[in-house]
MOPAC internal coordinates of N, CA, C and O (Angstrom, degrees):
PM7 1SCF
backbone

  N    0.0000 0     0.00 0     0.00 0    0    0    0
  C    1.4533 1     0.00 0     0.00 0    1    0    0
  C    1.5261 1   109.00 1     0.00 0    2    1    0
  O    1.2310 1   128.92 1   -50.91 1    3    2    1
  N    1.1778 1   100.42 1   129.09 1    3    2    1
  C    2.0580 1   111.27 1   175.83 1    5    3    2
  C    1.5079 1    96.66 1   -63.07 1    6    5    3
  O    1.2310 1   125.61 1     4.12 1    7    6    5
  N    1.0022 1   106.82 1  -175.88 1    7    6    5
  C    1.6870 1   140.41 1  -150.37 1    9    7    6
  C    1.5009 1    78.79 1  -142.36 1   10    9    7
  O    1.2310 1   128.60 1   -42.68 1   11   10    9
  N    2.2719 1   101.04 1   137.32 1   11   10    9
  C    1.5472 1    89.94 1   179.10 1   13   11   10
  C    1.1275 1    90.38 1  -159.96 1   14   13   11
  O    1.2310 1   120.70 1   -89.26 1   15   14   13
  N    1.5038 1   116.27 1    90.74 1   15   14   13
  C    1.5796 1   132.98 1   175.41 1   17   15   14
  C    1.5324 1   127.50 1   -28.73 1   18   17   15
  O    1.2310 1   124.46 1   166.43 1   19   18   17
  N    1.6510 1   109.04 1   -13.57 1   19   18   17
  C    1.7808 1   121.31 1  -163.82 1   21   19   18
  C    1.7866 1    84.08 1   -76.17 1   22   21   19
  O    1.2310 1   121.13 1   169.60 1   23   22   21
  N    1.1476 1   115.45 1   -10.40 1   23   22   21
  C    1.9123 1   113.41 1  -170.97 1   25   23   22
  C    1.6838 1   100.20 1   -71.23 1   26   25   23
  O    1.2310 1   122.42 1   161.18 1   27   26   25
  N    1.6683 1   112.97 1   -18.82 1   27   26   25
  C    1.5018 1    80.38 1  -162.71 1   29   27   26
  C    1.5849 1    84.62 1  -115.91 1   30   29   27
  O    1.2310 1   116.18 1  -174.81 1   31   30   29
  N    1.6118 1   124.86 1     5.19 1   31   30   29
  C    2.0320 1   114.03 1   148.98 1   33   31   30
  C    1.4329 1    98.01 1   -49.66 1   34   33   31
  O    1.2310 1   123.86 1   131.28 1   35   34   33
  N    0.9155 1   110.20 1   -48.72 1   35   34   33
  C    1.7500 1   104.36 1  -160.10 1   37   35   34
  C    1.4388 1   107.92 1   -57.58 1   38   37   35
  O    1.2310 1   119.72 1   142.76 1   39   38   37
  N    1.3419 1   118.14 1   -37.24 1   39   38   37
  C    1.4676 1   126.32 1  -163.79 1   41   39   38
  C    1.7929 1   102.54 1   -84.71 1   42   41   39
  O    1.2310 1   127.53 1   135.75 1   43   42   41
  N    1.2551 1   103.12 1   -44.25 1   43   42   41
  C    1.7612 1   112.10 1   176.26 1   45   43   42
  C    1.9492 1    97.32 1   -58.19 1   46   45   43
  O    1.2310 1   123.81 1   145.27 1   47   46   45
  N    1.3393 1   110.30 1   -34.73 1   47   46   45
  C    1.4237 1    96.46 1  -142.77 1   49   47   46
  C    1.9129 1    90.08 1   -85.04 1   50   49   47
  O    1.2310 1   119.88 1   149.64 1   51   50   49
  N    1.3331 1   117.83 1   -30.36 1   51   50   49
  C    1.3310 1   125.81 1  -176.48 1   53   51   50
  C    1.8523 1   110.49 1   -71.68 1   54   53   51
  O    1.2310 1   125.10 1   175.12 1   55   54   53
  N    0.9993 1   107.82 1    -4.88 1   55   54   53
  C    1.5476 1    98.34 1  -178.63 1   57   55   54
  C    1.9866 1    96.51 1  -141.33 1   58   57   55
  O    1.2310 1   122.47 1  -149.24 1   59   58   57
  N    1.5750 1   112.87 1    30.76 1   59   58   57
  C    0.9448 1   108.87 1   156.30 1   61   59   58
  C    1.6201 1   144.80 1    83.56 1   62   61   59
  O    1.2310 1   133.83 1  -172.41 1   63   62   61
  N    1.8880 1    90.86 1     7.59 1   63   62   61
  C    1.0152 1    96.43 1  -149.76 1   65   63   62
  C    2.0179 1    89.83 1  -110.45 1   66   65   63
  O    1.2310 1   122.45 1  -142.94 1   67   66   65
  N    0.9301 1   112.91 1    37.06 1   67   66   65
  C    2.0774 1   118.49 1   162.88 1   69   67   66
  C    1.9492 1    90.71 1  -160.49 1   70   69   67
  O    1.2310 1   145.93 1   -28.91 1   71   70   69
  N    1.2617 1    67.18 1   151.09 1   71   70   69
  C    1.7601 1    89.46 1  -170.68 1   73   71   70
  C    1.5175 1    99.11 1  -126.03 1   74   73   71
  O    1.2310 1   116.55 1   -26.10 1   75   74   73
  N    1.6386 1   124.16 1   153.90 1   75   74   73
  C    1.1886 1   130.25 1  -158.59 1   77   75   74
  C    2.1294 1    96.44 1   -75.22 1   78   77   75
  O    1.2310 1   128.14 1   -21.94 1   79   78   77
  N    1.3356 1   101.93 1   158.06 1   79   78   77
  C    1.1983 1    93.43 1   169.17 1   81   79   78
  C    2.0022 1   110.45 1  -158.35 1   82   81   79
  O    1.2310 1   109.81 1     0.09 1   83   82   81
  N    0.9387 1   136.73 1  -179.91 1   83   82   81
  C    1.6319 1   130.21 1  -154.86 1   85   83   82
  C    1.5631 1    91.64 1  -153.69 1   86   85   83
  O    1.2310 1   127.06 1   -66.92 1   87   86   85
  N    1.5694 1   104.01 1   113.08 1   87   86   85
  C    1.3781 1   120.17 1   144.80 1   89   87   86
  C    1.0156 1   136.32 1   -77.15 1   90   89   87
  O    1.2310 1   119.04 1   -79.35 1   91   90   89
  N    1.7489 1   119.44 1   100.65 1   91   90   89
  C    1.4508 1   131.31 1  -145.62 1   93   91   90
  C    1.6970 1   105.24 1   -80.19 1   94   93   91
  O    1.2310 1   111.39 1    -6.64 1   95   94   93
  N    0.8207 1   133.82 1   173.36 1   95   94   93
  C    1.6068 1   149.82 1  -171.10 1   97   95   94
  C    1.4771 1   114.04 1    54.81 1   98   97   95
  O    1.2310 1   113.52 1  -122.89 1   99   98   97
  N    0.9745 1   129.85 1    57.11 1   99   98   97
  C    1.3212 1   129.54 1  -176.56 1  101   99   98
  C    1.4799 1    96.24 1  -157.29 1  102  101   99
  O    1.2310 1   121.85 1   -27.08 1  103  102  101
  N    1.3214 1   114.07 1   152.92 1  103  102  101
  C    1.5188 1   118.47 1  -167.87 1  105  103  102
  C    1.6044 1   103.91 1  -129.50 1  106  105  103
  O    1.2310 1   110.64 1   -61.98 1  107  106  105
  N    1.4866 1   135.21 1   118.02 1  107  106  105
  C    1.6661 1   113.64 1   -29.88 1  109  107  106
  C    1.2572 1   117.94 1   -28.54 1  110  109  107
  O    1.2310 1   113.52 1   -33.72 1  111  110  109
  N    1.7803 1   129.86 1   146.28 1  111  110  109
  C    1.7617 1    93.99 1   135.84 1  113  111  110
  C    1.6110 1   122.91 1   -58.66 1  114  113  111
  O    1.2310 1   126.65 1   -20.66 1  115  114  113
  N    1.2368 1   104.81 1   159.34 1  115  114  113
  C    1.1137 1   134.09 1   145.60 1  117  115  114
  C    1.1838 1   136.68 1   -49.30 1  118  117  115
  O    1.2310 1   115.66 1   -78.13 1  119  118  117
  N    1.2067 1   125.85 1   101.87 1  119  118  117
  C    1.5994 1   153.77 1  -156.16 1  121  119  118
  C    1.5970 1    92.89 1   -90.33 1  122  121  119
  O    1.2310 1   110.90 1   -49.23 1  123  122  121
  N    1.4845 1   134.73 1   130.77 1  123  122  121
  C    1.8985 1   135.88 1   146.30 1  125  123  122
  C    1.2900 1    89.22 1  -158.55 1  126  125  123
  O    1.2310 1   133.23 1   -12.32 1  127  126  125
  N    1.2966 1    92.03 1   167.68 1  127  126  125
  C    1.6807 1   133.77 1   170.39 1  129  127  126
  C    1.3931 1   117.36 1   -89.81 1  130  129  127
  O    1.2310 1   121.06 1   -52.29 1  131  130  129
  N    1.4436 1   115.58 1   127.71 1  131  130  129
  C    0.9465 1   118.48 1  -170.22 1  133  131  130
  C    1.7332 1   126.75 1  -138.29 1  134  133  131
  O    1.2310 1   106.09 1   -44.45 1  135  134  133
  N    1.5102 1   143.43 1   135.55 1  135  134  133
  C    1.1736 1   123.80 1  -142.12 1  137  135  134
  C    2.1898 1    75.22 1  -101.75 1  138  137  135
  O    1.2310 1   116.70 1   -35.03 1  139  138  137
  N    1.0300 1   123.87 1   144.97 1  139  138  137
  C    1.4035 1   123.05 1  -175.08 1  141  139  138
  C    1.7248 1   123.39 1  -128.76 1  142  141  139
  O    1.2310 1   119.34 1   -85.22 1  143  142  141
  N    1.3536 1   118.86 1    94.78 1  143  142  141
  C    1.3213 1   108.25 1   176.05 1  145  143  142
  C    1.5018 1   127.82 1  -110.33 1  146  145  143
  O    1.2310 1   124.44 1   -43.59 1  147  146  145
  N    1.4361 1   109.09 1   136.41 1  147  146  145
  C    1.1597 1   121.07 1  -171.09 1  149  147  146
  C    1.5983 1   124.39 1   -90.01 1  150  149  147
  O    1.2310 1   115.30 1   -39.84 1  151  150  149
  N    1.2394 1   126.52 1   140.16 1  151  150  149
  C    1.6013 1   111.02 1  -172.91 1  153  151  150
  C    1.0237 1   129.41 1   -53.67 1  154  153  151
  O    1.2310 1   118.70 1   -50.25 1  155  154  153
  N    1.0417 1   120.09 1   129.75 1  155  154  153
  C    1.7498 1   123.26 1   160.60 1  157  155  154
  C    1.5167 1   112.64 1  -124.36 1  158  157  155
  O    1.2310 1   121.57 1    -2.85 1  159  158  157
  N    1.2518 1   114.59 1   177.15 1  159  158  157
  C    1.0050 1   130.43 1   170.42 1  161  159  158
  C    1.5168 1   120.01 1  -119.98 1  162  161  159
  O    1.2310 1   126.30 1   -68.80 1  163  162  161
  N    1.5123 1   105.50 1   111.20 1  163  162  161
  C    2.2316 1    85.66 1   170.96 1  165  163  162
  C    1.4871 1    97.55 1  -117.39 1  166  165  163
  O    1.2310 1   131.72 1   -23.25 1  167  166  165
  N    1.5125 1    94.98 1   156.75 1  167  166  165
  C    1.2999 1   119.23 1  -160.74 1  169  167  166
  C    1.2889 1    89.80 1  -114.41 1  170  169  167
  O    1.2310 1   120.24 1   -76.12 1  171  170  169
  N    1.6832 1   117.16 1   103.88 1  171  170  169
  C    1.7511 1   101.40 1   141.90 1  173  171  170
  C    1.1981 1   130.68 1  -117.92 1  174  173  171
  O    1.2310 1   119.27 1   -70.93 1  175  174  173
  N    1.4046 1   119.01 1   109.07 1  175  174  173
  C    1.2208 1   122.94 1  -162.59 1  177  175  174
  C    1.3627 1   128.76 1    44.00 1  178  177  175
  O    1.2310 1   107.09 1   102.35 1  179  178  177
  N    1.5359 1   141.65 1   -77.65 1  179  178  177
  C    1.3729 1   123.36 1   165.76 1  181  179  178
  C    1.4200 1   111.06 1  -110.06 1  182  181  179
  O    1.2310 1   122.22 1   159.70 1  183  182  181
  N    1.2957 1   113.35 1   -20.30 1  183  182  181
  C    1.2442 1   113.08 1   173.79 1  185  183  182
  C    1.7874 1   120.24 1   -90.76 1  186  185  183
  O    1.2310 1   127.57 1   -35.44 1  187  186  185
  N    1.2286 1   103.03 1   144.56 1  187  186  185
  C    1.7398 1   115.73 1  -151.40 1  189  187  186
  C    1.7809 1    99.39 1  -121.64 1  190  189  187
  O    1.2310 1   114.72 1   -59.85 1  191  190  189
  N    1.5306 1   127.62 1   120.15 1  191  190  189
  C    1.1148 1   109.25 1   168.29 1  193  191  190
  C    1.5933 1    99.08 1  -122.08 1  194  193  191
  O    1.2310 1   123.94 1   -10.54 1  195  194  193
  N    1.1191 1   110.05 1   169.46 1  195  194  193
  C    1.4291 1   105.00 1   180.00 1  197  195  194
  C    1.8805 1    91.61 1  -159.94 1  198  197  195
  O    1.2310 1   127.32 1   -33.15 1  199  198  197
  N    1.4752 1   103.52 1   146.85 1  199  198  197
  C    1.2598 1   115.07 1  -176.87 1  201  199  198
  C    1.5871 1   100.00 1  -103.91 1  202  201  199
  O    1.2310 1   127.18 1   -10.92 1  203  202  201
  N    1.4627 1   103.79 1   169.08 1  203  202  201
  C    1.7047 1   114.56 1   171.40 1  205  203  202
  C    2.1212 1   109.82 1  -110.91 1  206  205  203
  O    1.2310 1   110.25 1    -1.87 1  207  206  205
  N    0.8828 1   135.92 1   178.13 1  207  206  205
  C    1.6876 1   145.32 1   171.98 1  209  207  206
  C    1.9810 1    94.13 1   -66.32 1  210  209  207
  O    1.2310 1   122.19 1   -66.85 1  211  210  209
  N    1.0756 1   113.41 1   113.15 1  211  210  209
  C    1.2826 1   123.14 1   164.47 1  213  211  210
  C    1.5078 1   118.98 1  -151.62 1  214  213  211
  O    1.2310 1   130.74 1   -39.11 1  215  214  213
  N    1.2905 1    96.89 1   140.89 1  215  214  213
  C    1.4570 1   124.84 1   167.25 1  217  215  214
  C    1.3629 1   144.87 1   -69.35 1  218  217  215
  O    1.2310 1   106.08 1  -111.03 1  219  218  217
  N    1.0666 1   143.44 1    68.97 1  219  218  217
  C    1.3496 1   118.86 1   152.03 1  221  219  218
  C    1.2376 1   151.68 1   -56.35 1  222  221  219
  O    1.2310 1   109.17 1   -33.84 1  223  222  221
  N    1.0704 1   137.89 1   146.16 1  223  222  221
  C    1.7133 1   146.17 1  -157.52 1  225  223  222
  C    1.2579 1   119.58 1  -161.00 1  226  225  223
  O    1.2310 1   121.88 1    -7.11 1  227  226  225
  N    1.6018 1   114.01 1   172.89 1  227  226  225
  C    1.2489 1   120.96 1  -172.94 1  229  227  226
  C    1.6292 1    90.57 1  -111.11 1  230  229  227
  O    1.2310 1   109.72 1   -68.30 1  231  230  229
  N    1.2747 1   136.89 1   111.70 1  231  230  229
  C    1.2084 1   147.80 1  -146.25 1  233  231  230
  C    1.8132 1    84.29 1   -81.19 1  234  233  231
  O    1.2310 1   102.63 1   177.33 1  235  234  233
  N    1.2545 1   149.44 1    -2.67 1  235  234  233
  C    1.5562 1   127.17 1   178.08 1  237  235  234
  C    1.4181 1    97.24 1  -115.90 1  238  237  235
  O    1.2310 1   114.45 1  -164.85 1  239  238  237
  N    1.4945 1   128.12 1    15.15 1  239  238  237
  C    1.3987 1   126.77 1   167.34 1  241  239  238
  C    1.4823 1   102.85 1   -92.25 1  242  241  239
  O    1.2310 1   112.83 1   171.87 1  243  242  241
  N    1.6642 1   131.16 1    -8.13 1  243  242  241
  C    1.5949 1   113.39 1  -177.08 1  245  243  242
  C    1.3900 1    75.75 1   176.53 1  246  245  243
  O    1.2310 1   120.17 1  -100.37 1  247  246  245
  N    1.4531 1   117.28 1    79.63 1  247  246  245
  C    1.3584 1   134.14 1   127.07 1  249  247  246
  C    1.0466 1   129.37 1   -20.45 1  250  249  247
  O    1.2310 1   118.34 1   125.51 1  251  250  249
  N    1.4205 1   120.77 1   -54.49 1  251  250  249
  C    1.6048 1   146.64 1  -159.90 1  253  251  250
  C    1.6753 1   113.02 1   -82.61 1  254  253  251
  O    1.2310 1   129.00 1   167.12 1  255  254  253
  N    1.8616 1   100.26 1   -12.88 1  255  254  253
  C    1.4097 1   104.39 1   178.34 1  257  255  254
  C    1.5117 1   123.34 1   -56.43 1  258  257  255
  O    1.2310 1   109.93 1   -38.14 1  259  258  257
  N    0.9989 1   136.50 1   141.86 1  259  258  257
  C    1.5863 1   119.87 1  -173.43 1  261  259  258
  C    1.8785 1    92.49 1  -170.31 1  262  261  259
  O    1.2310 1   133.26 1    -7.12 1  263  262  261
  N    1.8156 1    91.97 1   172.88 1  263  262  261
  C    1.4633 1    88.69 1   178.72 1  265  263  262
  C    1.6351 1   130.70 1   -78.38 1  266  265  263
  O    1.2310 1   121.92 1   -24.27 1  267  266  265
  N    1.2824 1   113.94 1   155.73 1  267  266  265
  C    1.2648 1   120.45 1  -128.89 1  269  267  266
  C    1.5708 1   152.10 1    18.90 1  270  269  267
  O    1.2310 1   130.04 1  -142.91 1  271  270  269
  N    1.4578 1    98.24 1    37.09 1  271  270  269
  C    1.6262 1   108.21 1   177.92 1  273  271  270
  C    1.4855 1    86.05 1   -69.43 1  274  273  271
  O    1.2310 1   119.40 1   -11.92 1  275  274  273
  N    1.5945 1   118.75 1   168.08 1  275  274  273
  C    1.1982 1   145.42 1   164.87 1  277  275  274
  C    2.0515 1   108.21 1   -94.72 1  278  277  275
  O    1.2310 1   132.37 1   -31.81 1  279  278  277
  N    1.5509 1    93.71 1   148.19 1  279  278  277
  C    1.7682 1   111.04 1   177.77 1  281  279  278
  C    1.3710 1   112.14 1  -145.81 1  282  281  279
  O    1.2310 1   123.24 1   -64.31 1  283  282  281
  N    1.1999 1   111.40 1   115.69 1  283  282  281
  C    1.6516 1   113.48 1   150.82 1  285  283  282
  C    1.2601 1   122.03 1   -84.16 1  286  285  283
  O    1.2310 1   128.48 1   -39.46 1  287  286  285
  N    1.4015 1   101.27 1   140.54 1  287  286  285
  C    1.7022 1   124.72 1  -159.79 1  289  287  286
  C    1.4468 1    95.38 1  -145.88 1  290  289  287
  O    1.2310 1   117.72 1   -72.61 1  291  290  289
  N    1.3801 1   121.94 1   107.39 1  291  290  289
  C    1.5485 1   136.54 1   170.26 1  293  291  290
  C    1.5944 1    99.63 1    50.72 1  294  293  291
  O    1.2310 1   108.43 1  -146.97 1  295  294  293
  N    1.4823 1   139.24 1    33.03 1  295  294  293
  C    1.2172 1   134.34 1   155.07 1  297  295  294
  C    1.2387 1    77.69 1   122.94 1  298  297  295
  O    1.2310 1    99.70 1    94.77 1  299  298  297
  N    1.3194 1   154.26 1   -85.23 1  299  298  297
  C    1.3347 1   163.48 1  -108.52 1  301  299  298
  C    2.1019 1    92.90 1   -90.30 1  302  301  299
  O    1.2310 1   129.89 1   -47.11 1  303  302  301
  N    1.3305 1    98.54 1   132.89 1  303  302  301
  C    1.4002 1   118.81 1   177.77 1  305  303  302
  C    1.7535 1    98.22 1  -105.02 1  306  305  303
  O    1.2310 1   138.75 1   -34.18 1  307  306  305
  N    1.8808 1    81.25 1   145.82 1  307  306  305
  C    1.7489 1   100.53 1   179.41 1  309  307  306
  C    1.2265 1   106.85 1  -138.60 1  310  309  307
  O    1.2310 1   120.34 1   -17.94 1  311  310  309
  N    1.1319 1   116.95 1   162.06 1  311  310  309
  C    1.7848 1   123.66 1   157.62 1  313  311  310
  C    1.3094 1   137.65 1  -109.34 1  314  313  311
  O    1.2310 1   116.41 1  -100.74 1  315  314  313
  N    0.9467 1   124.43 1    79.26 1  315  314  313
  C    1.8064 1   120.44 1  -173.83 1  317  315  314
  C    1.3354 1   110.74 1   -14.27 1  318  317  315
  O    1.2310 1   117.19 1   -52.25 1  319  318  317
  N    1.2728 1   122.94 1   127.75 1  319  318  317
  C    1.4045 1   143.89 1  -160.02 1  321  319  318
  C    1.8481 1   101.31 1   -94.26 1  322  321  319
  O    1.2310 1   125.82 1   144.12 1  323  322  321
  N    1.0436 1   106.42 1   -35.88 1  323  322  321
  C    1.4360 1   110.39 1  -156.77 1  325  323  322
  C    1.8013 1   105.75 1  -162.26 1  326  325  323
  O    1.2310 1   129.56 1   -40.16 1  327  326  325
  N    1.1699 1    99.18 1   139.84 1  327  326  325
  C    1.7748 1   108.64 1   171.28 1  329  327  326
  C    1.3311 1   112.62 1   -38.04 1  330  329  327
  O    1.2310 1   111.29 1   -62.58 1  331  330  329
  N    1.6682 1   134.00 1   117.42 1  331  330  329
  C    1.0785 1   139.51 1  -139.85 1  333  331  330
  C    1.7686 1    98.41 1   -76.59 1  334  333  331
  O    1.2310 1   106.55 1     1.05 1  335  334  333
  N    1.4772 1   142.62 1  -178.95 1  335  334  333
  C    1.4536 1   109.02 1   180.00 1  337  335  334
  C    1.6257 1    84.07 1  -141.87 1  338  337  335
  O    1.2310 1   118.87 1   -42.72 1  339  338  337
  N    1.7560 1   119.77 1   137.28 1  339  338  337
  C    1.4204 1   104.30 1   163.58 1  341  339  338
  C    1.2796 1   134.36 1   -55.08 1  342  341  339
  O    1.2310 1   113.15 1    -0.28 1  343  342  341
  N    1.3454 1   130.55 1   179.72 1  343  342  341
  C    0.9756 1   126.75 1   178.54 1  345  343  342
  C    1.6089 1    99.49 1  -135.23 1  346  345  343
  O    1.2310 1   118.58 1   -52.19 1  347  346  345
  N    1.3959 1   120.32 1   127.81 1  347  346  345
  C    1.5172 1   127.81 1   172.95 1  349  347  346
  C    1.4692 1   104.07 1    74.79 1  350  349  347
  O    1.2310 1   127.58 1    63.87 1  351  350  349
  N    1.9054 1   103.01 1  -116.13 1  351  350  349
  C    1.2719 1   112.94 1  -172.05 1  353  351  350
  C    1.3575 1    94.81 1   -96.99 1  354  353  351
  O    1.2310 1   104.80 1  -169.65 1  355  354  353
  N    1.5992 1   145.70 1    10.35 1  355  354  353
  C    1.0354 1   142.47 1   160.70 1  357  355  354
  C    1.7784 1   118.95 1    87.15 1  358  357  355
  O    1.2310 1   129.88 1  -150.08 1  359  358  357
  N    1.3009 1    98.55 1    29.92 1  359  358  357
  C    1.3583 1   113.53 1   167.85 1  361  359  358
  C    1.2547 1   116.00 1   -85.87 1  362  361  359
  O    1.2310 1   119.41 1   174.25 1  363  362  361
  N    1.4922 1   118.72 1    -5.75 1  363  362  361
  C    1.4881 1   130.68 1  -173.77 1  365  363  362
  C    1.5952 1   107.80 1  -149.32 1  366  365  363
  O    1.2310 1   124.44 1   -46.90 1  367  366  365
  N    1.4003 1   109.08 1   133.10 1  367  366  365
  C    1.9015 1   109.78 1   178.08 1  369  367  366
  C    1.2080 1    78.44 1  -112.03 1  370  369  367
  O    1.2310 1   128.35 1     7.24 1  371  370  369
  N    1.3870 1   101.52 1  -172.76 1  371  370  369
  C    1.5551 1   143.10 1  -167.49 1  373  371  370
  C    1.8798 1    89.09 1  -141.61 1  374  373  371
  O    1.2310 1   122.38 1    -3.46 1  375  374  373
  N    1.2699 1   113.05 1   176.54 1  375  374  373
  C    1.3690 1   135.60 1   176.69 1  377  375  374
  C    1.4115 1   130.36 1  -174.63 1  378  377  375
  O    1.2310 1   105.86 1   -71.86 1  379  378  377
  N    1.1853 1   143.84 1   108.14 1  379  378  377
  C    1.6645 1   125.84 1  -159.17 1  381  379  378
  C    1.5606 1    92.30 1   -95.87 1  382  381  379
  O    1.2310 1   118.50 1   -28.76 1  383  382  381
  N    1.2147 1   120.47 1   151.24 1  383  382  381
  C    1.6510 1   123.12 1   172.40 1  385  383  382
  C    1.5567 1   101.50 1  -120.48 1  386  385  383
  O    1.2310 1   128.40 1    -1.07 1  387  386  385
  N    1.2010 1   101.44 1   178.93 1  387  386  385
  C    1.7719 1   114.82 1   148.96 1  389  387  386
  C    1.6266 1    96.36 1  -139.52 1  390  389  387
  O    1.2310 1   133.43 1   -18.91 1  391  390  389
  N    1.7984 1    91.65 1   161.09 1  391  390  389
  C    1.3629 1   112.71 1  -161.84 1  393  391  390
  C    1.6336 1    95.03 1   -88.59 1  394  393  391
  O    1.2310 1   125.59 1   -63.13 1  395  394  393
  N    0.9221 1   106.87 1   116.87 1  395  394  393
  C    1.5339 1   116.89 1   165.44 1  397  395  394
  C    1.6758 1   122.48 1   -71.71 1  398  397  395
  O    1.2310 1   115.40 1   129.16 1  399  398  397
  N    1.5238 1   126.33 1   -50.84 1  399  398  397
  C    1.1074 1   130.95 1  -178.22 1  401  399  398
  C    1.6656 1   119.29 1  -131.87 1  402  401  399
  O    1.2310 1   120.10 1   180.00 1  403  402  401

């Protein structure tokens, strides 16, 4: 029996942790789930990290994602910043955006 990573969407998606999101220009859009982080900044002591708006996904829910397609995320539109990049065996990308609106 294969190994079948969609076990731990189920587990992310039941305790909340990807929120619905819409891949714009496509007719429908495109409806996936997505794990979503927003910038911050932490401060430790002299050293400063700060994150950018990125995505995670299950890379066969929006294939079609690429750089500068458009996404809605809780009403708010973005633009893929950069060619989305797999992650591992590529059952999951990443994507950085900026917030458009």
């Amino acid at each position: 029996m294969e190994w079948d990573n969609s076990v731990f969407n189920e587990a992310f998606d039941s305790v909340g942790l990807r929120q619905p999101a819409l891949l714009l220009g496509t007719e429908p859009p495109i409806s996936f789930m997505v794990r979503f982080d927003r910038p911050q900044i932490i401060d430790e002591g002299e050293m400063v990290h700060s994150t950018d708006y990125e995505i995670e996904y299950t890379t066969a829910d929006a294939p079609s994602l690429d750089y500068h397609k458009e996404v809605d995320i809780g009403g708010v539109r973005y633009r893929v910043r950069q060619k989305p990049i797999a992650v591992g065996d590529g059952f999951w990308s990443r994507a950085l955006l900026e917030r458009l609106s």
